[in-house]
Each structure stands twice: as C-alpha cells, then as structure tokens.
C-alpha positions in Angstrom: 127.2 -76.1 -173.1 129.6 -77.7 -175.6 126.8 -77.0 -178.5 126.4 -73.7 -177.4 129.8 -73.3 -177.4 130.0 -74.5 -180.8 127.1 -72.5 -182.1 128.2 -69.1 -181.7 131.9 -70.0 -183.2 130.2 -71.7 -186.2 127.8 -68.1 -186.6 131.4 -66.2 -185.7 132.9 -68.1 -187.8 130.4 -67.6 -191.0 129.5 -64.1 -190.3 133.4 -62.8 -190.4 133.5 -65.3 -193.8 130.2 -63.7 -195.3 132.2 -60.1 -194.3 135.3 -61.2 -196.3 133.7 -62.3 -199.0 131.7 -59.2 -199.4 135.1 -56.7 -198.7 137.1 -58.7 -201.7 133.9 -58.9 -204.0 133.9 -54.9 -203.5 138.0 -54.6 -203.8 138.1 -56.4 -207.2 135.4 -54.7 -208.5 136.6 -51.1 -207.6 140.2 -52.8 -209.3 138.5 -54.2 -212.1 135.6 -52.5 -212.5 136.3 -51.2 -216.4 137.2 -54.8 -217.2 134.2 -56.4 -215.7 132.3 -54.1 -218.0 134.2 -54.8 -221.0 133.3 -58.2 -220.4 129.7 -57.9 -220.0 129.7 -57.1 -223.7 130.6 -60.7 -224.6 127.0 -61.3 -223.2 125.6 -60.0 -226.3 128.1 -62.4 -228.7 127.0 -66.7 -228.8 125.8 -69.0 -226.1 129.3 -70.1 -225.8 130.5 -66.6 -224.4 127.5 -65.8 -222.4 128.6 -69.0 -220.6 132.3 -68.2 -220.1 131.3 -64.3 -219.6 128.9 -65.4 -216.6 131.7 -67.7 -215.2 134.3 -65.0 -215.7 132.7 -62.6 -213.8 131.7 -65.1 -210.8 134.9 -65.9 -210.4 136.3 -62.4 -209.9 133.3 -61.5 -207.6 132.6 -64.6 -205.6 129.2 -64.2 -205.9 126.8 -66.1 -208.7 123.8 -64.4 -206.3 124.9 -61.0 -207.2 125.5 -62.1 -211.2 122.4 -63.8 -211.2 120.2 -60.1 -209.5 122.0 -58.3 -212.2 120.9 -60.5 -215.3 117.7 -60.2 -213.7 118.1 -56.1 -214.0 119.7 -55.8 -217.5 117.0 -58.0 -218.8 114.6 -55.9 -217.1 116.0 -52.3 -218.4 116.4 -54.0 -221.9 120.6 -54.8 -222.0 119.9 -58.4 -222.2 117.6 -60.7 -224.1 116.0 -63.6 -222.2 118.2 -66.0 -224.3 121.3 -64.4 -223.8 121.0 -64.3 -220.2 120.2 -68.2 -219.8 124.2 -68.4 -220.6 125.4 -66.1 -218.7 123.3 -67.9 -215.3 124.5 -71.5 -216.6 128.4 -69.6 -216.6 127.5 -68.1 -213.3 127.1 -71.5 -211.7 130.2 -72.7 -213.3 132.3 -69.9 -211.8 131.3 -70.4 -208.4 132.6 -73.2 -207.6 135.8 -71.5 -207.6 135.1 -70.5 -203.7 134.4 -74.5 -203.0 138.1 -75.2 -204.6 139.9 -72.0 -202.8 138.4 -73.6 -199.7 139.5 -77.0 -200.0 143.2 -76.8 -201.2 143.9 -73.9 -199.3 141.9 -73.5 -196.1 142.7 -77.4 -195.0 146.3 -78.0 -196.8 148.3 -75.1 -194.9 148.0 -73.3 -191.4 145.4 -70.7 -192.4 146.3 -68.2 -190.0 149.7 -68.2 -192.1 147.9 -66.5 -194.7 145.0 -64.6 -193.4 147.2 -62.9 -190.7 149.4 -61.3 -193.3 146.5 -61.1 -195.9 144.7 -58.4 -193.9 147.8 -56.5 -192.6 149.0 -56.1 -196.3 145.7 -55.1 -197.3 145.3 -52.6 -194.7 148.4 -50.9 -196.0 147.7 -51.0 -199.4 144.0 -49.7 -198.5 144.9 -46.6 -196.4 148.0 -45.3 -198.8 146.8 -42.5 -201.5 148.0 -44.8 -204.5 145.8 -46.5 -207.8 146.3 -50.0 -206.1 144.4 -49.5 -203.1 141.4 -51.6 -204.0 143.5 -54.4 -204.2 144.6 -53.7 -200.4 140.8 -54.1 -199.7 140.0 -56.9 -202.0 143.4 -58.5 -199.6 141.9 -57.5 -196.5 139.1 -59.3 -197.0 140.9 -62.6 -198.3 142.3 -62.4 -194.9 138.8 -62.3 -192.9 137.4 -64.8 -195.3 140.1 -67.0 -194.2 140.2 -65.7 -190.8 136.5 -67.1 -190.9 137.5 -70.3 -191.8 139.6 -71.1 -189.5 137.2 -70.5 -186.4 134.7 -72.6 -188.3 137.9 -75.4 -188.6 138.6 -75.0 -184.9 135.1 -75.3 -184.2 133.3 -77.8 -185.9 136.5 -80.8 -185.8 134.8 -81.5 -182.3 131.5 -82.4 -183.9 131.1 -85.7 -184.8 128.6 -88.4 -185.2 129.4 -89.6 -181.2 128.4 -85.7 -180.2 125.2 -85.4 -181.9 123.7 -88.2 -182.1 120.7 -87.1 -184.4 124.1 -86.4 -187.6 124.2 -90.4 -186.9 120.6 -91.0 -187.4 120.0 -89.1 -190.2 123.0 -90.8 -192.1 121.3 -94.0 -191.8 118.4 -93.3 -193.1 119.0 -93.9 -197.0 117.2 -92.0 -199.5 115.2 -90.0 -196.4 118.9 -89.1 -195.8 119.2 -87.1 -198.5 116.5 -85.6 -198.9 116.3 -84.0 -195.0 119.9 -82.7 -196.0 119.0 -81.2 -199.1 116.1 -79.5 -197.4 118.5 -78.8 -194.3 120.9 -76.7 -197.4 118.2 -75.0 -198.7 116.8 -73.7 -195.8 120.3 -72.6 -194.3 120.7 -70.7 -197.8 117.9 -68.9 -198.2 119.1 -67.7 -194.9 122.6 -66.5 -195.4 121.8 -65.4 -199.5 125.0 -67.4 -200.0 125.9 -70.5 -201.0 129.1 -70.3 -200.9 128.6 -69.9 -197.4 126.9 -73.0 -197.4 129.2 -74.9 -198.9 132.1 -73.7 -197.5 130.2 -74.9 -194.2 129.2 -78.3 -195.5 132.7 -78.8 -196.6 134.2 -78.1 -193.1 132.0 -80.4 -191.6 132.7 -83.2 -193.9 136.3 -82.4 -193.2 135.7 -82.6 -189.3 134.1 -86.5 -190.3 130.6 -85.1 -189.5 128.8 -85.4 -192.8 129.8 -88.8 -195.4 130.7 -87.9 -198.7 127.2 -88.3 -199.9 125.0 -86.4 -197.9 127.7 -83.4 -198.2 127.3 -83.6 -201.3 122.9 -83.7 -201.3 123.7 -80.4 -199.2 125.9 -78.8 -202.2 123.1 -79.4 -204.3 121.2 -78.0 -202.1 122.8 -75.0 -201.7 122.3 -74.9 -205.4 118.2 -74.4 -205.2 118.9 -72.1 -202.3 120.9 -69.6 -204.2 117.9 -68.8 -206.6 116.3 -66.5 -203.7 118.1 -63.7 -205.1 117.1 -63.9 -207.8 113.3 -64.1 -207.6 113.4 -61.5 -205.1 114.3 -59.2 -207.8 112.2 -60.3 -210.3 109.0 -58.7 -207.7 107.7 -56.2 -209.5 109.9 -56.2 -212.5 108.8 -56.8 -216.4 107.6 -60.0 -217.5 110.9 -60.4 -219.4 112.8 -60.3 -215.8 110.5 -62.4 -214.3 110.8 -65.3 -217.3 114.7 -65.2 -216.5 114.1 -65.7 -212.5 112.4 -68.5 -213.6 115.5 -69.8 -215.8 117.4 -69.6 -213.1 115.4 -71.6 -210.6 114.4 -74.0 -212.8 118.0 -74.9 -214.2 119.0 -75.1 -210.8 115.7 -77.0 -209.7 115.2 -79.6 -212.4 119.7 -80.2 -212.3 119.6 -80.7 -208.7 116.7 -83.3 -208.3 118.1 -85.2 -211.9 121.7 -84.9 -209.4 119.9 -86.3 -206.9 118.0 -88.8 -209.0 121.1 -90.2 -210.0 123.9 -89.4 -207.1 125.3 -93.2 -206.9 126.9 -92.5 -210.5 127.7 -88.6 -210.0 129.7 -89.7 -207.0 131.7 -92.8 -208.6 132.6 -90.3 -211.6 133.8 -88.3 -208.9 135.7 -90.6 -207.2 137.3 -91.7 -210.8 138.6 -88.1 -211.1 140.3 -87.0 -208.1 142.8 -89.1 -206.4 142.4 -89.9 -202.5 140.1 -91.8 -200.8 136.1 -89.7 -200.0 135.7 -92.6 -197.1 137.9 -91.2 -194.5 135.9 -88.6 -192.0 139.2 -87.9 -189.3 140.8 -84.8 -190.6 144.7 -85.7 -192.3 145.1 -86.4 -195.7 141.4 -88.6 -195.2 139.7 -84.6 -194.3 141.9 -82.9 -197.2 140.7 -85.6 -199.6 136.9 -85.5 -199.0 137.2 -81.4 -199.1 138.9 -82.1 -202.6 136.5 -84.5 -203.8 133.3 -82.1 -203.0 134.9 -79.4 -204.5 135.1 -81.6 -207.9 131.5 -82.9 -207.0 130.4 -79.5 -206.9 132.3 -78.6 -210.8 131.5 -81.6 -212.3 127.9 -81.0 -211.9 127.7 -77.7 -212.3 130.2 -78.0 -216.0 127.3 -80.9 -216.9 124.1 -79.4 -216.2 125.3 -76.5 -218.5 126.2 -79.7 -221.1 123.3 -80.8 -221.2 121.2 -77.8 -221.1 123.0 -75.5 -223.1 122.0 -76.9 -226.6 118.2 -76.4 -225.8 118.5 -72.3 -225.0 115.9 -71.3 -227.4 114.0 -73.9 -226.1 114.0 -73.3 -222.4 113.8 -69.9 -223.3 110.1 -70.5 -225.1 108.9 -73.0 -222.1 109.5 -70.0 -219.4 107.4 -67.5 -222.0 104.1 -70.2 -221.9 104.8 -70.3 -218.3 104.8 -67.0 -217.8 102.3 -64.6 -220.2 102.6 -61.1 -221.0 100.8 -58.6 -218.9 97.9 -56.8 -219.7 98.8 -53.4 -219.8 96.2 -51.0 -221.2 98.3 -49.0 -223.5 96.8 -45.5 -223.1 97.9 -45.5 -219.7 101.2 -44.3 -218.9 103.2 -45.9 -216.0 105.1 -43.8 -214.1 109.0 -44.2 -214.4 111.0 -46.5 -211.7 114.7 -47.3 -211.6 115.5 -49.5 -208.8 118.5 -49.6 -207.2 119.8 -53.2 -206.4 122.2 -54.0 -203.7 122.3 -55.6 -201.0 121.3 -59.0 -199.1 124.1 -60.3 -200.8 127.8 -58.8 -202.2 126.6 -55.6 -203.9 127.6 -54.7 -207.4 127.8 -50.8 -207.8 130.3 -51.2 -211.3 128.2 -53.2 -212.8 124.8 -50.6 -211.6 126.3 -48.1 -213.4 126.2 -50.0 -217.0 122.2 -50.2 -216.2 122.5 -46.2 -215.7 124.3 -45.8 -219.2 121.4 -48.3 -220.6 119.1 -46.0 -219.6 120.7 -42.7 -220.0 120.7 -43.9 -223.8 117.1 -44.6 -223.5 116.4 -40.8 -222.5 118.7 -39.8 -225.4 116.1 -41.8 -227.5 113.6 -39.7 -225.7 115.0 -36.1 -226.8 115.6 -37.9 -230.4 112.2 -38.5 -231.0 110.9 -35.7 -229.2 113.3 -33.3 -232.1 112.3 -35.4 -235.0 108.3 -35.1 -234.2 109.4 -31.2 -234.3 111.8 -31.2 -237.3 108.8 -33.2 -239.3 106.0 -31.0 -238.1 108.3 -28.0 -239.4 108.8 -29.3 -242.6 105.4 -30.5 -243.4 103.3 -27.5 -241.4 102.5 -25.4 -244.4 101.0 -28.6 -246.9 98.2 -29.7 -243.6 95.0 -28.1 -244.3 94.0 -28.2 -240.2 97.2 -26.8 -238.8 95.7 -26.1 -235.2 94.8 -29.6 -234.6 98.0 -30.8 -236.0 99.9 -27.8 -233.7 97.8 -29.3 -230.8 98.3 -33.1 -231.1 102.4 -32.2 -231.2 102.0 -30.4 -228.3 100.4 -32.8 -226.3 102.9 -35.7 -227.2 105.4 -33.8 -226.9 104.0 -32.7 -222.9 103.5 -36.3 -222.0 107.5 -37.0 -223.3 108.6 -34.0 -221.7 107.0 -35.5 -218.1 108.4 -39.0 -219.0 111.9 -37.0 -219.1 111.6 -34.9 -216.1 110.5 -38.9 -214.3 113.8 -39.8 -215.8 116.3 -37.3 -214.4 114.9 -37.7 -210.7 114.8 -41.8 -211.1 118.6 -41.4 -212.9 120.3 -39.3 -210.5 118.8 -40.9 -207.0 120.1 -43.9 -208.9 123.4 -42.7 -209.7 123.8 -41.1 -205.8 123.0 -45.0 -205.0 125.6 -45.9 -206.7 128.3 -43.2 -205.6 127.1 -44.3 -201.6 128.5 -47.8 -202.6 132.8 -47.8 -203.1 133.4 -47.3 -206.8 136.8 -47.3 -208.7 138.0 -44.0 -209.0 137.3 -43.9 -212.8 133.7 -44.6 -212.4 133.4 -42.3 -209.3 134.3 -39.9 -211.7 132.4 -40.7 -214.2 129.2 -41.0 -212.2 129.7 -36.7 -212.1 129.7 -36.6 -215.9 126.7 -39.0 -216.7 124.8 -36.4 -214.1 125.9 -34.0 -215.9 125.0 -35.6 -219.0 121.7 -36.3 -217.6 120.7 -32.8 -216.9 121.7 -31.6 -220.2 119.1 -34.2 -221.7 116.4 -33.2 -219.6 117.5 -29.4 -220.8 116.8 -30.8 -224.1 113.6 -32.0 -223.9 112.8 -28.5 -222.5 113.6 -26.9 -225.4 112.2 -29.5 -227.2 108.6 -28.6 -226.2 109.5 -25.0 -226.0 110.1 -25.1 -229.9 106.7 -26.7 -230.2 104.8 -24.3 -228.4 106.1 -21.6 -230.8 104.7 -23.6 -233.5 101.5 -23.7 -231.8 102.0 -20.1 -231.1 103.0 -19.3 -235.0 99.5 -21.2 -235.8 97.3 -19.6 -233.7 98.5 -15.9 -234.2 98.5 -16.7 -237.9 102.2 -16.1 -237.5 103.3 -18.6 -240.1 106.9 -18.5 -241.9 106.8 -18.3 -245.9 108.1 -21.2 -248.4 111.3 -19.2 -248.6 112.1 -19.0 -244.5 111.1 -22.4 -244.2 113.4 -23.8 -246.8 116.4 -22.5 -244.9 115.5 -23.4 -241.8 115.8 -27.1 -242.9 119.7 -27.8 -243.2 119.8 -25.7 -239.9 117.6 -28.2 -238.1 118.8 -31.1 -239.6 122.5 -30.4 -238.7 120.9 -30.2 -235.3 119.6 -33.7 -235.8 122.7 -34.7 -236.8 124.3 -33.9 -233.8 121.9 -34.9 -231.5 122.2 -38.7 -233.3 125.7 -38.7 -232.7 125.7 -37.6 -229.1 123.0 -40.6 -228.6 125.1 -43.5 -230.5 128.3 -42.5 -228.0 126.8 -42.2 -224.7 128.1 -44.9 -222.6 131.7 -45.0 -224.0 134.1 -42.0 -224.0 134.8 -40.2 -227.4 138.2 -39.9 -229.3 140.1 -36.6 -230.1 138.9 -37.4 -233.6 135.6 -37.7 -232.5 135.7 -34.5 -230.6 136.4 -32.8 -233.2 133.9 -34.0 -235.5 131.6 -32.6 -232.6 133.6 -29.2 -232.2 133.4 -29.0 -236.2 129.4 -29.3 -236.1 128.9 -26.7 -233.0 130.9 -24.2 -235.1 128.5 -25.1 -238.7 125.3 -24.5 -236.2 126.6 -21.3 -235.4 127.5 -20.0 -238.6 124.0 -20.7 -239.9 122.3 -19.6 -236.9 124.3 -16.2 -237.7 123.1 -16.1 -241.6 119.5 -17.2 -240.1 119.4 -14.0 -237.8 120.5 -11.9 -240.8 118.0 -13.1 -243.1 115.0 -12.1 -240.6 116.6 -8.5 -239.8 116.4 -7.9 -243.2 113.1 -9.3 -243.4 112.5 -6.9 -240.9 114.2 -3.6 -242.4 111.8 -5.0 -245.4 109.0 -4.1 -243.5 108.2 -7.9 -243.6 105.3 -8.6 -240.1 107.3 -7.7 -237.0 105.8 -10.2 -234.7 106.3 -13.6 -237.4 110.1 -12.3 -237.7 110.6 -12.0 -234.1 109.1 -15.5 -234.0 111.9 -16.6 -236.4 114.3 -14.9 -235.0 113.2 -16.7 -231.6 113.3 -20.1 -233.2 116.3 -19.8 -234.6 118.1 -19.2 -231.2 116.0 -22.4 -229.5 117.4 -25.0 -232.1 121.0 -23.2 -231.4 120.7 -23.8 -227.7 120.2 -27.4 -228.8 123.4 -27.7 -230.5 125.3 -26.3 -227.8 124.2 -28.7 -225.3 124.8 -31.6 -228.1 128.9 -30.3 -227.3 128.4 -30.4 -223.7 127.5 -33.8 -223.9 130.3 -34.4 -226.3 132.6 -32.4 -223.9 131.3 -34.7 -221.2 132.2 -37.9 -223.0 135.5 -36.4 -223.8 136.5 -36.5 -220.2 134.7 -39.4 -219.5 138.7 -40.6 -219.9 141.7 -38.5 -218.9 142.8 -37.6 -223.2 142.8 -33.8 -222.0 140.7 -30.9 -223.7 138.3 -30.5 -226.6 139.5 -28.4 -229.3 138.7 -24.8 -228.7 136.0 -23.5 -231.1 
C-alpha cells in the first residue's frame, strides 16, 4: 500500500508540475511575445547567436521540446537554414537547464509552500484584472502549481529509500549495467511525459530523498537528454527533407553527447565536484540533499555548455553528414503537391507567438505568388505585339497563371485555418490583434491573384477576337502597370513588420499616381472612341485599365493593414 500510496503522489505531484510549467510557458509568451520574436531574428546572424538566441528563448519558455518542434517548422516553411538551426538546438539545450537550477536552490533551500501559496494567489489577481500585465498573473499562477508540484513530489518521495525498494539497491550495485538500466529507465520515462525537465526535476528529488547516488542521477539526466528528441522527430513526419535533416541534428547531438557523457562519467563527475562546493555523497535530505540537487544541476550545465564546445566549431560539418544521411526526395516535378500548413502544438508547452512568425513566413511567400503572377502579365503585355504565335503565347499564360491562381486559393484556406489555430491558443493582445489584420491581409492577396488571371484572360480575349491595342495604347499603358508593380513590391518587402507614417505615405502617395493615370488612361480610350476607333478593343482598354487600378487599391489596403498592425493612428487621407 505504501507504493501505491507513493505512486499516485509522485503522478500528482508531476502532473500539477507538467500543468505549471505549461501555464507560465503560455504567461511569458503572451508577456513577451514581441520580444521572443525580435529575438528569433538573431537566428539568422553567426553560430555564436543562434546559440545564445536558442538558449534565450529556452529559458523564457521552459521548454527546449517546444524550441526544438519550432526549428523543425521554420526550417520546414523556409525561415531557417539547416546550419543556422544546429545553433539554435545546441542553445536550446543550454537554456534548459535553467528548470534543473530553479529546482535545486529554490524548491529544497526554502519552505516551498512559502512561495507557491502566494505565487498563485498573486497571479490569479493579476490574471482576472482588465490591465496590460495580466499575462504575467498567469505566467505567476503557474510558478505557483509548478512549485505546488514539487512539493507533493518532496513530501512523497523522502520516504523512498534504498531499505524500501529493495530493487533501487540492486540496481546501484551493479556498475556499468547500473547505468545503463538508468539511462534506459530516463528515456523511457521521457518519451512518456514529452519533458525532460519533468524528468529531471524527478530524478533530482529522488536523489535529494537519498534514493538515487550522485552517479546514476546523473546517467538519468543524460538520459532525459535522448528522451527529449521525441518531439522533435515527431514533427519531422511528413515534413521536407530539410526538416527532417534537422530532427536528425538534434537527436544525434543529443545521442552521440550522451553516450561520449557516459563513456567518460568518472571525470564529468570529478569536474563537477571541483566546481560546486558541498559534498554529492550525502543521500539524507539537510545540507547533504541540498548539495547533491546543486551538484546535478551543475552536472546537467556543464555538459550541456561542453557538448555545444565541442560541437559548435564543426556546424558545416554536421550539417553535410545529416544531408548524406538523409537524400533528397524524388519529386517528379510536373506534379503539383497540394498545399499543407500544419499547425503545431501540443504534446508538450505550445508556442502560438512563435506560430504566428511561420504565418508571416508564409504570408510573404503568397505575396511572392501575386508578384510573379503580375510580372508574367506585365511582360506578356509589353512583349505581345513582337510574338509571331500570340494565341499560343495567350494560352500558355493562362494556364500558368490557372495553376498559381489554385496554388493561391490552397493558400488562403491552409493560412487562415492556421491563423484560427493560433487565435484558439492564448495570444498577447498585440498579436491577437494582429492575427485579424494578417487575415485580412491574406484575403486581399488572394483578391489579387484574382485579378491577376482575370487580366490574363482579357489578353487571351484581346487575341482571340483580334482585339489587340496599337503601339501607341500600349506604350502608355506601361508606366501605369509598372507603378502597379511598384507597389505591389513594396507591399511584399513589408509584410511581417508594421509600416512607418513615412512609409504610409509613400504608399498613400502611389495609390493617388495610379489614380491619376488610370483617369488620363480612361480619357485617352473615350476619345479613341469619339474617334470612331473599334468599339469592342476600346471597351477592352477601358476594361483593363480598371483591373490593374483595382490592384493598386488593394496594394493600400495592405499598406493600411500594416499601418495598424501597431497603434501609430491613421493613414493619410487621399
């Protein structure tokens, strides 16, 4: 009965920890969600910053799991290369072990209760008041169940000992078999939980309680370690090749610095031992329990800040052993795969903020989309009248542009079911509100691409009908599209970032040059017209003209959108 007992406090005690952890990973990064994304851009800078970047971050969120799923997704959607990402998982790993020292100078060096009591009352307060702080409350709340976790597993697991289960005593004194049942033991129990910091925690509190020595706690750290790269495979399934080579960093640098850890543990623990004071011999709880939790928590840096030593020189090089291992697929290139965006949250602490930067990513991409959907049009205006077989010219644009204008259509759905994903998880108020204006923005796109093909089945029209526009009409409708173009170019190289009132006016400044010309355009083919120039090519004309214009206006919406992407106020009126 007394194992029983102590069974369902441990699972108590780690399920209400797993639940604080996730509540204050979701509090900071509702607080700090704008500077979580600010520093995701260092990920693009040196090896260096990758590595503090990816510690940064792990620290804030408590979760190298979640960091590692997300360098999995932006390498998939394009926002990070394979090389940069191997420094931000090595940083990951480094920032972690933050949770192992929170644990073991605060959770065994004061009366918990003291401070998880409080913690969650405090948060509560701050959490239910109408005020810009109240993620904070939450990310309190659950510092307060984390600890509140904690201590049942402290109350709990003191009473195990080597004279209550006998097998703990047998498996210490087995040597080197030791070991490696414990690491297996960690791995297993992690792959379970998707946490290893709930591992750890737990291996730390049972070395405190004298059930675990110093060294088979710290074979289960390491194994905790391997464990923690579930997450990370599991999103590679199904992803790009490029995804799947940086799941494979990641369990390998784990792998391979575990078993060299292992390998040599005797001289891992005496460094150790060198650098934190206090005895890691004593297993009865006092200063002897406080020192052990200390030294696992430096057990756990120390190889974590070495493995990224050691392997951090060799990025390009690990990086071109994960591309033999893994080959391109074979993709028949004809065959256009439909378009996917998956969501990724949650086994472990989900990461919304850091979702929406993957929606921007691909926003841009769609931009790209309409950009090259225009410039096929603008080129096939301009060079029309000098191709001696105009219908199959007029034919092959069409059907590109179709094929884009189906990609784009794929897009909106995959981009707002995504964004609505992301809006069901708790977001900072900023980037709830923004999530309306990239839908917004997103639609507009899709309008584009429209209009896009619209324009080119005119063309086709124009050529079939024998409809086509003279040298003269031709000539000035090229500043009119390429002012178009202009805009469009500029709405894609701001998406994902808000615009200045500079900026907006550049944009207000442009819509009102489209306008003017699209009013002298109209003039010139009424007059054609009252000429007695053909009725139905002038209509045409006329028609086109007020297609490209419809583009232009929806190049300001998106400008107007990015505008308020920030609270600076109003465009200027135009």
């Amino acid at each position: 009965m007394l194992v029983v007992e102590i069974l369902f406090r441990v699972v108590g005690g780690l399920c209400l920890f797993l639940y604080g952890m996730k509540i204050m990973s979701d509090g900071i990064q509702q607080a700090a969600g704008e500077r979580l994304q600010q520093a995701l851009n260092f990920m693009t800078g040196n090896r260096i910053l990758a590595v503090l970047t990816g510690a940064l971050i792990t620290a804030l969120i408590q979760s190298s799991s979640a960091i590692s799923v997300m360098v999995v997704s932006f390498v998939n959607a394009g926002l990070l290369t394979l090389t940069q990402s191997i420094g931000v998982i090595m940083g990951a790993n480094i920032g972690t072990t933050v949770t192992a020292w929170v644990v073991s100078l605060v959770g065994f060096e004061i009366k918990i209760s003291s401070l998880a009591l409080p913690a969650v009352g405090i948060g509560f307060f701050m959490n239910i008041a109408k005020w810009k702080y109240r993620s904070l409350g939450e990310a309190f709340m659950g510092f307060g169940f984390l600890f509140l976790g904690l201590q049942f597993l402290t109350d709990a697991l003191p009473k195990i000992g080597p004279e209550s289960l006998d097998f703990i005593s047998r498996l210490s004194s087995l040597g080197f078999l030791s070991n490696l049942i414990a690491l297996g033991i960690s791995v297993a129990v992690t792959l379970l939980m998707h946490s290893s910091a709930a591992t750890i925690t737990l291996v730390i509190t049972l070395a405190y309680g004298g059930a675990v020595n110093f060294e088979l706690a710290a074979t289960m750290i390491l194994g905790a370690n391997i464990g923690t790269t579930i997450d990370a495979i599991m999103a590679a399934f199904g992803a790009k090749t490029a995804a799947k080579r940086t799941a494979l960093v990641h369990v390998l640098f784990n792998v391979v610095g575990s078993v060299v850890a292992l390998i040599f543990l005797k001289p891992l623990l005496f460094l150790v031992d060198i650098l934190t004071p206090g005895s890691s011999l004593s297993f009865t709880g006092g200063d002897g329990g406080l020192s052990i939790a200390t030294h696992l928590a430096m057990f756990h840096t120390v190889f974590n800040v070495l493995c990224t030593i050691v392997f951090l020189p060799f990025t390009k090089q690990f990086a071109a052993l994960v591309t033999v291992l893994i080959k391109d697929r074979g993709m028949t290139p004809e065959v256009r795969q439909s378009y996917k965006l998956e969501y990724l949250s949650s086994l472990h602490s989900a990461t919304p903020e850091l979702n929406i930067i993957r929606a921007e990513k691909e926003i841009r991409d769609m931009a790209g989309l309409v950009s090259s959907m225009y410039a096929k049009f603008s080129e096939a205006l301009r060079t029309l009248r000098n191709i001696e077989d105009k219908e199959e010219a007029v034919n092959s644009l069409v059907a590109e542009m179709q094929e884009k204008e189906e990609l784009a259509d794929e897009m909106r759905v995959e981009l707002t079911r995504f964004l609505m994903e992301c809006t069901r998880q708790q977001l900072s108020r900023r980037s709830d509100r923004n999530v309306y204006h990239l839908l917004r923005i997103i639609a507009d796109l899709e309008d584009m691409t429209d209009d896009s093909y619209s324009v080119s089945l005119m063309l086709e029209r124009s050529v079939k009908k024998n409809h086509l526009f003279k040298e003269k009409e031709m000539e000035a409708l090229v500043p009119y599209v390429t002012l178009v173009e202009s805009f469009l170019s500029f709405v894609r190289e701001n998406l994902g970032r808000s615009i200045s009132a500079e900026q907006a006016a550049f944009a207000g400044n442009l819509e009102e040059q489209i306008d003017k010309y699209r009013n002298k355009l109209r003039k010139m083919g009424r007059k054609r017209i009252e000429a007695g120039e053909d009725l139905k090519t002038e209509l045409l004309f006329i028609d086109l003209v007020r297609r490209i214009e419809k583009l232009g206006d929806i190049c300001y919406n998106i400008s107007e959108a990015l505008f308020h992407m920030t609270p600076r106020g109003q465009l200027p009126a135009h």
